[in-house]
N, C-alpha and C positions, 0 to 999 in steps of 0.2 A: 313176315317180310318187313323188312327196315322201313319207314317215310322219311321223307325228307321235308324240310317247312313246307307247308301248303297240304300234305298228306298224297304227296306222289310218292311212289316207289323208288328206292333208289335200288341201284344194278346190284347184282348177287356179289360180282367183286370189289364195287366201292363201298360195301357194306360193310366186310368183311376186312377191308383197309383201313376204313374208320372204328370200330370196333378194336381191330389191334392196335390204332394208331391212340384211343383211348386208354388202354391197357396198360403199355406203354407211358404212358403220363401218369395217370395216375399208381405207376410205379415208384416213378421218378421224384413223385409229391409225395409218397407217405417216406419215402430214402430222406427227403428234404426236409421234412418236417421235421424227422425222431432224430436229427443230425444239430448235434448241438453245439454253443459256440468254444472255439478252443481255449484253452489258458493263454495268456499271454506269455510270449517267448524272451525267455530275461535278455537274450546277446543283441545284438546288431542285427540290422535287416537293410540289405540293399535292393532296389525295386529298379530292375534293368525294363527299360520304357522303348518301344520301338520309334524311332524320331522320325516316321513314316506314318503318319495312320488316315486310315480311310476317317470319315466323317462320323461314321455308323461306329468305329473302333474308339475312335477320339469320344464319343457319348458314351461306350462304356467301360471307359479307362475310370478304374478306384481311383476315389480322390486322396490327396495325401492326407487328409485327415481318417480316413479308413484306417491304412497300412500305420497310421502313427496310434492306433487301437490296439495294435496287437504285439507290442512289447512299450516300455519302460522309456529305451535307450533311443534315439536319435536315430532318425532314418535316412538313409542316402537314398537317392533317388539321378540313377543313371542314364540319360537318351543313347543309345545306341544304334547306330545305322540300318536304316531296312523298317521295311513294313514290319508286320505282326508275324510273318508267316518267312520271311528273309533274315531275319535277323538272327534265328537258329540255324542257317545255313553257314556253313566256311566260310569267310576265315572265322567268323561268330563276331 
């Protein structure tokens, strides 16, 4: 049977939650890890920016020094209307 801190038991189905929910992650870390970084892209790169963003969005908005990593050429960088989740919405 699982513990939990202190060496209580924890229930047969949040056991088994955590366990998958571990499995799970540590899928996703070794996909992360062996994922390497890409060549830079010779053309232009436009970065359409939602001009809506929650607080928690706006902290993990790439900064233009990222996006200007991964090509050559001169980056545009567009605000367009709408949050993060509105903004692929019609009219776009």
């Amino acid at each position: 049977r699982r513990l939990a801190a202190g060496g209580t038991p924890l229930p047969e189905e949040l056991a088994a939650t955590v366990l998958r929910f571990a499995r799970v992650y540590a899928a996703l870390e070794r996909g992360w890890l062996g994922y390497g970084r890409p060549d830079p892209y010779p053309g232009r790169v436009t970065v359409f920016q939602a001009g809506e963003l929650t607080p928690a969005e706006a902290a993990a908005v790439a900064p233009a020094e990222y996006w200007q990593t991964l090509t050559p050429q001169p980056v545009d960088f567009q605000a367009v209307p709408g949050g993060h989740e509105s903004m692929l919405k019609p009219p776009y």
